[in-house]
C-alpha positions in Angstrom: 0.0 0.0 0.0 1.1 3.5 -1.2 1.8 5.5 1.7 2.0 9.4 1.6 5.4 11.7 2.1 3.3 13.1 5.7 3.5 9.4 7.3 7.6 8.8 7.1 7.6 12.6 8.1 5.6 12.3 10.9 7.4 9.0 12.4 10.8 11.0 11.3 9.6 14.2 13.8 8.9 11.6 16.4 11.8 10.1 16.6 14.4 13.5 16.8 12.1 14.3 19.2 13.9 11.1 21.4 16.6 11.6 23.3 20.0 10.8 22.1 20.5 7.2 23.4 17.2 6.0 22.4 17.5 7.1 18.9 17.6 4.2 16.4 19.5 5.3 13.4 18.9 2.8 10.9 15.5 3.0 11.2 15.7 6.7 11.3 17.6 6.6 8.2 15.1 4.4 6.0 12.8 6.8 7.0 14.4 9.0 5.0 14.6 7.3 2.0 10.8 6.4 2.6 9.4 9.9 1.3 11.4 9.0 -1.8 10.1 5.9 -1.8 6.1 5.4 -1.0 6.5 1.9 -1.1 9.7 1.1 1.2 9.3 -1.9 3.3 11.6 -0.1 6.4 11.0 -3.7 8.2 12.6 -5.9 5.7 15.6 -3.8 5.4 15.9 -3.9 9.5 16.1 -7.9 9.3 18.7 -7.3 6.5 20.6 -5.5 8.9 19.9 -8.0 11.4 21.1 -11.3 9.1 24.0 -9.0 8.6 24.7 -8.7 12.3 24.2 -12.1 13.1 26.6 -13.6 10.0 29.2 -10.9 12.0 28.4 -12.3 15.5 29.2 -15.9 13.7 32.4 -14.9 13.2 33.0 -12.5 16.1 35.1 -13.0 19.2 34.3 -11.1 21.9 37.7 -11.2 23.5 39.8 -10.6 20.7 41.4 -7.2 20.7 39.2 -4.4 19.1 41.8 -4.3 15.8 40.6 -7.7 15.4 37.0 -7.4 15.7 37.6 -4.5 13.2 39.2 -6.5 10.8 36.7 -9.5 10.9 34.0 -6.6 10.6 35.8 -5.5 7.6 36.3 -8.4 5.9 32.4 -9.8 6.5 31.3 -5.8 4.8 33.5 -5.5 2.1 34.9 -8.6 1.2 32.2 -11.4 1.9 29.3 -8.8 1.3 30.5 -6.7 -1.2 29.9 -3.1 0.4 31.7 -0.2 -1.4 32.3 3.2 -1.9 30.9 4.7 -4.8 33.7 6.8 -6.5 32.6 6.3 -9.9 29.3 7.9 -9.8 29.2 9.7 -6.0 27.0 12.0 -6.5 23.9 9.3 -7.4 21.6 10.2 -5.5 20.6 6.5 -4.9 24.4 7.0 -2.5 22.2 9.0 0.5 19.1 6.5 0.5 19.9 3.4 3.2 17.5 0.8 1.4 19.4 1.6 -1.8 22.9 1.1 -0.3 21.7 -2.3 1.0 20.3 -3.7 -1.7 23.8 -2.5 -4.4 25.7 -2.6 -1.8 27.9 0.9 -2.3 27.2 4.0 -1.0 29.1 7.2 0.0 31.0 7.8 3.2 28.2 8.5 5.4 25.2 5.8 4.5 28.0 3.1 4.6 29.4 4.3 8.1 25.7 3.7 9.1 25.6 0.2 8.2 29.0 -0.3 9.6 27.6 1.2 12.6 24.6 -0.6 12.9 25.9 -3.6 12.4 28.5 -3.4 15.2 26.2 -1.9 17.3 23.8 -5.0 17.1 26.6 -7.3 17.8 28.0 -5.3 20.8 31.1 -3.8 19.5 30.5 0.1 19.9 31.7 2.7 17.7 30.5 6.0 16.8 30.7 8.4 14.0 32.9 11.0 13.3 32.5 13.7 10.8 35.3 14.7 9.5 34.8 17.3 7.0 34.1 16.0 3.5 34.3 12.7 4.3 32.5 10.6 7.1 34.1 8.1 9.0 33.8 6.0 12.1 35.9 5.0 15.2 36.6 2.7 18.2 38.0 4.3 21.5 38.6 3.4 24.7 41.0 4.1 27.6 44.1 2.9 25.5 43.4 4.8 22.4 41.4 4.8 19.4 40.5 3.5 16.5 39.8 5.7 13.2 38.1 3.6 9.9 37.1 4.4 7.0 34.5 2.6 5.3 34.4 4.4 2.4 37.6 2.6 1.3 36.7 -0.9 2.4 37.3 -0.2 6.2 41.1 0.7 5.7 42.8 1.8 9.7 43.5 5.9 9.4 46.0 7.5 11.8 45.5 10.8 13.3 48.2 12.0 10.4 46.0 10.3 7.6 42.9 12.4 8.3 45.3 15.4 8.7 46.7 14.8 5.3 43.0 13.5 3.7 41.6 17.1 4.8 44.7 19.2 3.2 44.4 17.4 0.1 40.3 17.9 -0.2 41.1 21.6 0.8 43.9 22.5 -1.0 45.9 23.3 2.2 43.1 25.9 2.8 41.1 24.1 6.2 43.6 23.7 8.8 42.7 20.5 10.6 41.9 20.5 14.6 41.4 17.2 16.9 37.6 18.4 17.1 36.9 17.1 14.0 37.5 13.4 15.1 35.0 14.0 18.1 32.1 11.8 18.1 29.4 13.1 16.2 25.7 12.5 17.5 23.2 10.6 16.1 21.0 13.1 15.0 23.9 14.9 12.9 24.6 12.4 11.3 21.1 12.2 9.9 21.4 16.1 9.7 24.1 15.6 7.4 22.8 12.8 5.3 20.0 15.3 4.8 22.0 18.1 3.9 23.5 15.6 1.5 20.1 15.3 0.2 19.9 18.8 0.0 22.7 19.5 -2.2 21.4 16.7 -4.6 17.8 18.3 -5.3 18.9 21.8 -5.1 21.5 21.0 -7.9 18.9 19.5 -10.2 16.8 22.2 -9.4 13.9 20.3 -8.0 12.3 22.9 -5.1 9.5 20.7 -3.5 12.0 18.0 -2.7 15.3 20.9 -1.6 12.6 21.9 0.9 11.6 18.7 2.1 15.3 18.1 3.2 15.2 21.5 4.5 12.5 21.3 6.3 13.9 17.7 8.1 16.9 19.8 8.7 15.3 22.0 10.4 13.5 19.5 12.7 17.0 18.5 14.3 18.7 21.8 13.9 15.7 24.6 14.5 18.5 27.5 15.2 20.0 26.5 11.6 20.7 30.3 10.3 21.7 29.1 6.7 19.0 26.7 6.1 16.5 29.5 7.2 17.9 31.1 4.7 18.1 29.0 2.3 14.2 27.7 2.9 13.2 31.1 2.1 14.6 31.4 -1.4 13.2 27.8 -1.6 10.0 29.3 -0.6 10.3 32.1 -3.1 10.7 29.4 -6.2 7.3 28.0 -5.0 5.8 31.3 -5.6 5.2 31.0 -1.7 6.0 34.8 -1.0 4.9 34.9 2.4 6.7 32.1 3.9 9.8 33.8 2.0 9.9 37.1 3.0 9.3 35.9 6.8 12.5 33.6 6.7 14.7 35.9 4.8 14.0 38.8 7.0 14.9 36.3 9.8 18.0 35.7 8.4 18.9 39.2 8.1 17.8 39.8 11.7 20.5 37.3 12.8 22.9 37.8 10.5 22.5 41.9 9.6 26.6 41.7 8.2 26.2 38.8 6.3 28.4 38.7 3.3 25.4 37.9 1.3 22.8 40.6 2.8 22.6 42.5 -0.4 21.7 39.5 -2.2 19.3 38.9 -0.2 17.8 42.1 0.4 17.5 41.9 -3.5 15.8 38.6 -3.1 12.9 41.0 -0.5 12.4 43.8 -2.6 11.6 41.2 -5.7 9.1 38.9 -3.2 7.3 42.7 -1.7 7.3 43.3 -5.5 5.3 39.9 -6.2 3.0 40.8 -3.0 2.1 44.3 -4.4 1.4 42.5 -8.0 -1.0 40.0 -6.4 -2.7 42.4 -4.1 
């Protein structure tokens, strides 16, 4: 049965409204993909994540070293399952949607450190994301140190001086790296950024209705988002939906008066009070 694009965003609202810890972010993330698609079976996928899980416990040993469990997590994803990263085509859009990674097995950075996670989570080895800048990853710690993988490129072992040298070459030498950006990165940002992901995607092919449903999610876990008040207003504007528009970009000006982009978008006001006069 068809369902509509209000039921996946209702359950979606209910669950950022959880708390951290009980947040389930697989299921959170098919949710997702289930305005795309109507007729997504978010149930089916769960049990393919659990099958996954329990082929890992199989071949799990709970008092190996953490290295090891890696390894044997790495080997079961990418080598006996055939998970991937996508470099060929990254940009697919079919990259940010969880059921699609399942079922052709490659994905971007950030929907295949979910399944990594996911799967280690269900068979009690806990790791966390970490959102390094332009490219997600996911890491191990405890008291003795930490862990840093990347399952982008078939779960290879970074050191601190990898992801320094990974975010000077995406840069150009023009980010400087800090420590903070291998802190753990909660839940809900990473399905913040999977969205903005999402974002980025519909704005490019210039498809409003679905830029502002990613907005709009966005906005759900990040309310205080400056940008993407700003950036639902001009959304708002290519929907003829002057109103809305003109009450989120003079928001945005009211928080950020010095913007670099004020002019533009006081340009952007005087065409919407324009469009107001004309239909009045």
């Amino acid at each position: 049965m068809k369902i509509t694009k209000e039921e996946p965003r209702a359950r979606f609202s209910e669950f950022i409204a959880r708390n951290e810890a009980d947040l389930e972010l697989d299921r959170a993330t098919l949710l997702i993909a289930a305005e795309q698609y109507p007729h997504l079976q978010i149930e089916a996928y769960l049990r393919q994540l659990d099958a996954f899980a329990e082929t890992a416990r199989a071949r799990d040993d709970l008092y190996a070293d953490p290295l090891r469990r890696v390894l044997r997590m790495n080997e079961l994803l990418f080598e006996k399952l055939g998970f991937q990263g996508n470099s060929e085509n990254y940009y697919d859009i079919r990259n940010s949607f969880l059921n699609d990674v399942i079922d052709r097995r490659t994905g971007i950075p950030i929907t295949l450190s979910v399944i990594y996670l996911e799967v280690a989570r269900r068979i009690g080895l806990k790791l966390a994301g970490v959102g390094l800048p332009g490219h997600f990853l996911v890491k191990y710690s405890d008291e003795r140190g930490e862990i840093i993988i990347d399952p982008f490129h078939h779960g290879r072992i970074l050191t601190e001086d990898q992801c320094r040298e990974m975010i000077n070459e995406m840069y150009n030498g023009e980010m400087k790296f800090r420590l903070a950006f291998l802190q753990s990165t909660p839940r809900k940002q990473i399905l913040a950024r999977i969205l903005q992901n999402l974002k980025g995607i519909y704005a490019r092919a210039m498809d409003p209705p679905k830029t502002l449903g990613a907005i709009e999610r966005i906005l759900l876990i990040n309310p205080d988002s400056t940008i993407d008040i700003r950036d639902r207003g001009l959304v708002y504007f290519a929907l003829e939906r002057y109103v809305q528009a003109r009450t989120d970009l003079e928001e945005y000006l009211r928080r950020m008066p010095a913007a670099e982009d004020a002019g533009e978008i006081k340009k952007w006001l005087s065409q919407i009070r324009q469009r107001q006069a004309q239909l009045n």
